[in-house]
C-alpha positions in Angstrom: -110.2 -81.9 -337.6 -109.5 -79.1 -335.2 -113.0 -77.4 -335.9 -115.0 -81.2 -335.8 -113.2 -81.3 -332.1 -114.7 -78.6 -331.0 -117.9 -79.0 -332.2 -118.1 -82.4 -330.3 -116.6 -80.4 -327.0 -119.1 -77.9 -327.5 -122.0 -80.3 -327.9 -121.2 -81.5 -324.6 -119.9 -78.3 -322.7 -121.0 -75.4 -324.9 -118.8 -72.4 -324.8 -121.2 -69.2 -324.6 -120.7 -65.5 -325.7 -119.5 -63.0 -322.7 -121.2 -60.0 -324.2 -124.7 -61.6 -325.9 -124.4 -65.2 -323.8 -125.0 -66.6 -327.1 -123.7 -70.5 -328.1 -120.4 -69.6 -329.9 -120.0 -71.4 -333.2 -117.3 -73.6 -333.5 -115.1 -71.5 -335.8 -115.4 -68.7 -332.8 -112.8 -68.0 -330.3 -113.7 -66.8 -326.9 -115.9 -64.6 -328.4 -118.9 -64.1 -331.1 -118.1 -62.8 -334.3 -121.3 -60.5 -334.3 -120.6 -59.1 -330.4 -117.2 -57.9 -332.3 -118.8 -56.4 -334.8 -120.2 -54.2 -332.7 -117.8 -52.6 -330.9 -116.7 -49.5 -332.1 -113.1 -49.2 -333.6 -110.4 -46.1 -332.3 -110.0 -44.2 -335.3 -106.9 -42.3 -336.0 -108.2 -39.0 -335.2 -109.7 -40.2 -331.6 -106.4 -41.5 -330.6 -104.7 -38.7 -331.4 -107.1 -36.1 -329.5 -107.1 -38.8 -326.8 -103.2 -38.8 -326.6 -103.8 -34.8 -326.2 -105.9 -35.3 -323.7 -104.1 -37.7 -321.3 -100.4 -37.6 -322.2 -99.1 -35.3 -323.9 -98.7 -32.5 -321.3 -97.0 -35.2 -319.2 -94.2 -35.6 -321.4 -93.9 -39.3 -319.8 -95.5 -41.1 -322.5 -94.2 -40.5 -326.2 -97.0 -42.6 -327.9 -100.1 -44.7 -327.7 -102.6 -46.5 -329.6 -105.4 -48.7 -328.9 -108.2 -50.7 -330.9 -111.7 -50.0 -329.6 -113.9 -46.9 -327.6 -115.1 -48.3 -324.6 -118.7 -48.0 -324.0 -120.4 -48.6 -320.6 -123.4 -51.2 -320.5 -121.9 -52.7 -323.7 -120.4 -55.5 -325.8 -116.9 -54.8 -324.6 -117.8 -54.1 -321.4 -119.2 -57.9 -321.1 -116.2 -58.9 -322.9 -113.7 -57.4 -320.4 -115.4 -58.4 -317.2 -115.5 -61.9 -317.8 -111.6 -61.5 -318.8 -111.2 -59.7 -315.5 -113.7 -61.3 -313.2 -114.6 -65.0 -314.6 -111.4 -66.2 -315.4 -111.8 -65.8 -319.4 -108.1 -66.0 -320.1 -108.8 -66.9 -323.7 -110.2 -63.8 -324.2 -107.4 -61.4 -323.0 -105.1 -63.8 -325.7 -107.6 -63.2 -328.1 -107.7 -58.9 -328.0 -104.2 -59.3 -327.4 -103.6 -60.7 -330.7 -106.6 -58.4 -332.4 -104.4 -55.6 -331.1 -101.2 -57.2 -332.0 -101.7 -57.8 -335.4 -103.9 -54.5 -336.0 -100.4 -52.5 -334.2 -98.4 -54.5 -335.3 -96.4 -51.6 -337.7 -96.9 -49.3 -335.1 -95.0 -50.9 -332.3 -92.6 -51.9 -335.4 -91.8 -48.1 -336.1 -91.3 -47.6 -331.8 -88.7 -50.0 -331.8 -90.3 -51.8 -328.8 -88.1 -53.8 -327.0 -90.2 -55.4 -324.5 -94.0 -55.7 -323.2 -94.8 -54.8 -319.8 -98.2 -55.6 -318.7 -99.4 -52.9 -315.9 -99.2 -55.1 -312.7 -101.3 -55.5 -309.7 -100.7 -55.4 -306.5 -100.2 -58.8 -304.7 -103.2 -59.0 -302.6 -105.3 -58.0 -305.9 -103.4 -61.2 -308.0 -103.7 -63.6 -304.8 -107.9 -62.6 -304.7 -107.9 -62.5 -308.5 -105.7 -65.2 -309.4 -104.3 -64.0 -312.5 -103.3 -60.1 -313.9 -105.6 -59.9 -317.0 -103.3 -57.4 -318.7 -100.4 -60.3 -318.8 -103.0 -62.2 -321.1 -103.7 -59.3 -323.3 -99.4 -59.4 -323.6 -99.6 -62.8 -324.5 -101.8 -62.2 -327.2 -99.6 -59.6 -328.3 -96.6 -61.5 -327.8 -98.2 -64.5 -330.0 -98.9 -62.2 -332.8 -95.5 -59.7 -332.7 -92.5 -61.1 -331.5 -92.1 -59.0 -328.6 -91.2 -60.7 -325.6 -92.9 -60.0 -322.1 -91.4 -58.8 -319.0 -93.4 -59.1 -316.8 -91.3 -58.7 -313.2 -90.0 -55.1 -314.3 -92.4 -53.6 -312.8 -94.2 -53.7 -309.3 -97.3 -52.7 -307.4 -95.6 -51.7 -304.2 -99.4 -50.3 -302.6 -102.6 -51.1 -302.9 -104.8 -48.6 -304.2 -108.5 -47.8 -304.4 -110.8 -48.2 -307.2 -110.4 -45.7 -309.7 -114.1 -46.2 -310.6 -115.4 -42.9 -308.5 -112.5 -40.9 -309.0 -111.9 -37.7 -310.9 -108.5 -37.6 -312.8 -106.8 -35.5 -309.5 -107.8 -37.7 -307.4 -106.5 -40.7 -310.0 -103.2 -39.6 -310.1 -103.1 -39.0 -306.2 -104.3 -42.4 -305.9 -101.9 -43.5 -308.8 -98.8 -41.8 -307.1 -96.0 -43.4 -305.7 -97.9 -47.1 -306.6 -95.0 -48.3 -308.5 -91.3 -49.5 -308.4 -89.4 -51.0 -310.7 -87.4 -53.8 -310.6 -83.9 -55.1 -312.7 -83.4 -51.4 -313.5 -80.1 -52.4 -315.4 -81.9 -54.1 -318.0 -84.4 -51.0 -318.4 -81.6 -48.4 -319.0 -81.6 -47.5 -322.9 -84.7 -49.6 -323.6 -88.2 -48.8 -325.4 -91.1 -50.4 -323.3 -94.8 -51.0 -324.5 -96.4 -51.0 -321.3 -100.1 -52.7 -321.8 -103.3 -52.5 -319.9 -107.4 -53.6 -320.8 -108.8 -50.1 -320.5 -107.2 -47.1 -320.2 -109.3 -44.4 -319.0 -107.4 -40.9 -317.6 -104.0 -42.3 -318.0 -103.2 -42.0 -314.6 -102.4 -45.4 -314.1 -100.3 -45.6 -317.5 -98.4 -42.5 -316.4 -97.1 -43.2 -313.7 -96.0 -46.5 -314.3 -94.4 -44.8 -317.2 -92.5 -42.6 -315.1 -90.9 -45.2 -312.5 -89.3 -46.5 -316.0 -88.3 -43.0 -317.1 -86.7 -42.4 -314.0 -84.5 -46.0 -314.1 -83.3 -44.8 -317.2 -85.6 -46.5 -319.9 -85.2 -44.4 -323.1 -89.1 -44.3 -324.2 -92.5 -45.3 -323.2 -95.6 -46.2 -325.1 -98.5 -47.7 -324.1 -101.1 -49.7 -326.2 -105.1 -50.8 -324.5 -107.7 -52.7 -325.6 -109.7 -49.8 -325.4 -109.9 -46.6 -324.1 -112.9 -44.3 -322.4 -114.2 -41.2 -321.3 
């Protein structure tokens, strides 16, 4: 019945493919099954040299994970824009729940207590409308268990793109951005903070750090995808 709905829906308003702008079929969701096929997966071994590379110095984040490789000028990169630009919120629920039930064990053996979805600053939500990392912790949410909490953290300053930016000037731009809210229910606690790319790990970092420094016990952070 459900898929006969849609089909009828999509006869009249046809829901299209992000990435190839292709007519979805009607036992797709948000996206085409042969867009996802082509998006290359994050293997063990380039998560771990990526954790090498962008956390483990820090000593901030104790673990991370994350489902594809982002490439520019491809299927993802369709896929995220429209989640982050055209209002696609069905898409962030969807790679939330790819990544939730993919990590699911993962996030089991961290003892996560709670989601929180790296925020934006105000004036960014108000232009936006939405934070597309909240819909990515939905998905999660949906598949795991894990509850959101979504005011513990705050943008307290707007920041430049960190498009142009070398990783310096990243975490300069990245620096005192954050502050955390309800710190008494962060003391002791295991936090899976969440974002759609993850790139340097500036931005990951330093959120992780405000939480650190209330007292939260350990940080990991989980991504959509990551890139160079």
């Amino acid at each position: 019945m459900k898929i006969f709905i849609t089909e009828i829906l999509d006869f009249l308003l046809p829901r299209l493919c992000p990435a190839c702008n292709k007519k979805l079929q009607p036992d797709e969701t948000a996206v085409c099954s042969v867009c996802l096929g082509k998006i290359p997966a994050a293997d063990g071994e380039r998560l771990r040299h990526e954790f090498e590379r962008k956390f483990a110095t820090k000593n901030i984040i104790s673990g991370f994970t994350s489902l594809y490789v982002f490439e520019k000028n491809k299927e993802l990169q369709g896929i995220i824009h429209s989640l982050k630009y055209n209002q696609k919120f069905l898409t962030g629920k969807l790679l939330g729940e790819f990544l939730g039930k993919e990590k699911g064990k993962t996030f089991s053996l961290w003892q996560i207590d709670f989601i929180i979805p790296v925020p934006l600053h105000q004036l960014k939500k108000n232009e936006r409308g939405y934070n597309q990392s909240y819909f990515i912790a939905k998905g999660i949410s949906k598949a795991t268990g894990l509850k959101i909490k979504a005011g513990y953290l705050k943008r307290k300053r707007f920041t430049q793109s960190q498009t142009s930016l070398n990783l310096k000037e990243r975490e300069e731009n990245m620096s005192g951005a954050f502050t955390a809210r309800y710190t008494e229910k962060l003391k002791g606690r295991n936090v899976l903070l969440i974002d759609d790319v993850i790139t340097t790990g500036a931005t990951i970092t330093e959120c992780g750090r405000v939480l650190v420094a209330c007292g939260a016990n350990k940080i990991y952070a989980a991504a959509v995808a990551i890139a160079d």
